[in-house]
Structures are given as C-alpha cells and as structure tokens.
Steps between C-alpha positions, in 0.01 A plus 500: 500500500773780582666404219180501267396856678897617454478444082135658515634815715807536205285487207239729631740724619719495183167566262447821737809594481546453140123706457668790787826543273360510206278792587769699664681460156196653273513793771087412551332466806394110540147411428535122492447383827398107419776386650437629843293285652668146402836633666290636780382150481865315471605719772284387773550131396891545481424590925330277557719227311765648691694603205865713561405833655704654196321383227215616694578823629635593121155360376295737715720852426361393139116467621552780727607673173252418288226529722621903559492514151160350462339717777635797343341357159174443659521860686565650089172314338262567820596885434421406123159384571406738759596756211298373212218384829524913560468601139167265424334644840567835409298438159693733288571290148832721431615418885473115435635517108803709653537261792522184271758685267728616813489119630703237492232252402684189464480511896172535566236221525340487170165509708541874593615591141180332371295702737695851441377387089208396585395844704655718227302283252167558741558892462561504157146349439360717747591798318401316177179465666452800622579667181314286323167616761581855406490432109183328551316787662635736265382307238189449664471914577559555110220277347218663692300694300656472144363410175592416145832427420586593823328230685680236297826679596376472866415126460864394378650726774288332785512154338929520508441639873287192599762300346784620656312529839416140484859398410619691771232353802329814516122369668200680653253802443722653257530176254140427563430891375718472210360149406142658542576808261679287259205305453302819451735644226499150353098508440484873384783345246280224413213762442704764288591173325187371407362897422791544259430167318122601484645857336690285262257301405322792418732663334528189300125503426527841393756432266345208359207728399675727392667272234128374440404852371769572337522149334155579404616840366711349306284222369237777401750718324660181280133411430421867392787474304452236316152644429620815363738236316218321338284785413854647357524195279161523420507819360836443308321214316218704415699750373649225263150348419409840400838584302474141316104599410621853310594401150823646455499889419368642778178509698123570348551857463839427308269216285205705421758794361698296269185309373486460128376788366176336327385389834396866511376586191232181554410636832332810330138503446298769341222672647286789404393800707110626523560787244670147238825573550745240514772409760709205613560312831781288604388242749835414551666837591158657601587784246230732300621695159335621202735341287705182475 
C-alpha cells in the first residue's frame, strides 16, 4: 500500500507540476485546475500509507500552490458574474452589450452568458414590440375618417402594422382595435369594389350601344348609298336607252329640220276664205301663207 500510494503521490504531483510550469512559462495566470483534487487526493493517501515525509511535504507546497492559485481564479470569475449579474439587473441593453465585450468570457459559466443574451435578446423585442404598438395606433389614428384612394392607402398601412405587431407579440385592446378597423376598411373595399364593377359594366353597356347606333348609322348610310347607287345606274341606262332610240343626227327637233324637203310641200292643203280667197295650211309646221 505505501508503496502503491508513493507512485500515485509522484505521478499526481508530477502532472501538477508539469500543468504549474507550464503556465508560469506562457506568463498566464492558470485556469486548469483538474488536477487539484486527485493530488489533494494522493496526498492524504500517501499519510496515511505512511509514505516519506519528503515526498509528502514537497507534494503539498504544490497543492498548497495550486489551490492559491485556484481561489484566486474562482475570486476573478465570481467578480465576472457579479458584473454581467449587475449589468442584466440594471436593465440597460448598452450596460450588458458593454459588459460582455469588456469580459473575459471564456471564464464565465456559459449559463450566465446565456442569460446576459438572453435578457439583451428580451429587450430588443420589447422595444420591437413596443414600436411596433406605436405604428399600429398611428396607423390606426390615420385611417379614421378617409375615403377614396386614401382609404386603400390606410388599409395597406394598418394591414403592414397588424403584421408587424403580430410578429412582434404585440396582444390586447390595441390589436383587437386594429383587427376591428381592418375589417371595416376591408368591407368598404369590397363595396367600392363591387360599385366600380357595376360603373364598368355600365360603361360597357353604354359603349355597346353606342356601337349599336352607330353600326346602325352606318348600315343606313351604305344602304342609302347603294340606293342613290342604283337609282344612279338607273338613270345612266336610261340615258343610253334614250341615246340608242334617236336615229343618229340629233334629236326630233334636229329630225323634223333636216326632213326632206317634199315632206313639206305634201303637208300643204288649200283652203279658201269667206270672201273665195285662197290660202294654204301646213299641218306639219302649223304654218298659214297665201302662197306656196
């Protein structure tokens, strides 16, 4: 047994010493303290193995060293925590962000880190929140009592804010209030909808008349033109019939002029007067003369 405990005692107290020199040599304080406790362990069964006093009293300078060292390493990370403890309790977001970057956080537990995080991340959607609350009953404010083009401006503002709003946890009368007016802007949209489509309908109905008429016009005007076309045509092939009837050299007038000249002379007839004297009459060119 004492010679069992004596090997234990020398390798525990050669791996501290080996972890003690090596830190003096990077100039760092130690922060490795695992092998503490199995030379504090060795130590105690070295006396009671009854191993050389020596070995032992060597063994526990080393502990006794260590041990400082870790005390003075537990005194640095308690006044680490109570630090970043001091900056979350004092709920200032800029205290804590400053207070992680001034620490050396590779010694604190990585519990109190998470919970310095985990408060700055509970502020930051606080503020989110609240912001988000004031947006949504400004937005609210602004769509009272607007119409038109307005009101669908109004309804995309408030309908972002009740986005947001839920995204960020805001809850109570205000969401309920925005929730109830967006419903209300939604049905007069609906309603300005369905008026405009009537309007455009119409319109449409309008139009389509109007096309009606004017297709009508249109239809009448072609039809009076072809009428006027007809009679046109008509009258053009009269005019032919009655040039191909006319012998040619000219019209009756024309004819009865250059008649042969004995046509005349046997269209006189005599007659004789009350007192005997005698005249002639041309039925043909209604003439009266003494003489022929």
């Amino acid at each position: 047994e004492m010679q069992a405990a004596s090997t234990a005692l020398h390798r525990a107290h050669s791996e501290a010493h080996s972890v003690a020199a090596a830190t003096a040599a990077s100039g760092k304080p130690l922060r490795s303290f695992v092998c503490v406790d199995p030379l504090r362990q060795a130590l105690e069964r070295a006396r009671k193995a009854g191993v050389d006093a020596a070995a032992c009293e060597a063994a526990a300078l080393q502990l006794s060293e260590l041990e400082t060292a870790q005390a003075a390493h537990d005194r640095e990370v308690n006044s680490l925590c109570d630090g970043l403890r001091a900056a979350i309790a004092s709920g200032d977001e800029h205290m804590m962000r400053s207070a992680l970057d001034t620490t050396s956080l590779e010694l604190v537990p990585a519990e109190v880190v998470a919970e310095v995080h985990g408060r700055i991340e509970a502020l930051k959607c606080e503020r989110e929140r609240n912001e988000a609350a004031t947006c949504l009953d400004a937005a609210v404010q602004s769509s009272e009592g607007v119409q038109g083009h307005a009101e669908i401006e109004a309804a995309a503002r408030l309908e972002a804010g009740l986005r947001r709003a839920r995204e960020c946890g805001v809850e109570g009368l205000l969401l309920r209030k925005a929730e109830k007016r967006m419903a209300e802007l939604a049905d007069a949209a609906e309603a300005a909808k369905r008026e405009a489509e009537a309007l455009a309908w119409e319109e449409q109905q309008k139009a389509a008349r109007r096309e009606a008429a004017e297709r009508r016009r249109r239809e009448e005007e072609e039809k009076e033109a072809r009428k006027a076309e007809r009679r046109a045509k008509k009258a053009e092939e009269a005019e032919e019939k009655k040039k191909d009837s006319v012998p040619e050299g000219g019209d009756f007038l024309s004819r009865a002029a250059q008649q042969p000249q004995k046509s005349h002379d046997a269209a006189w007839v005599s007659h004789s007067t009350d007192d005997g004297r005698t005249y002639y009459y041309n039925s043909v060119t209604r003439e009266t003369t003494w003489e022929v």
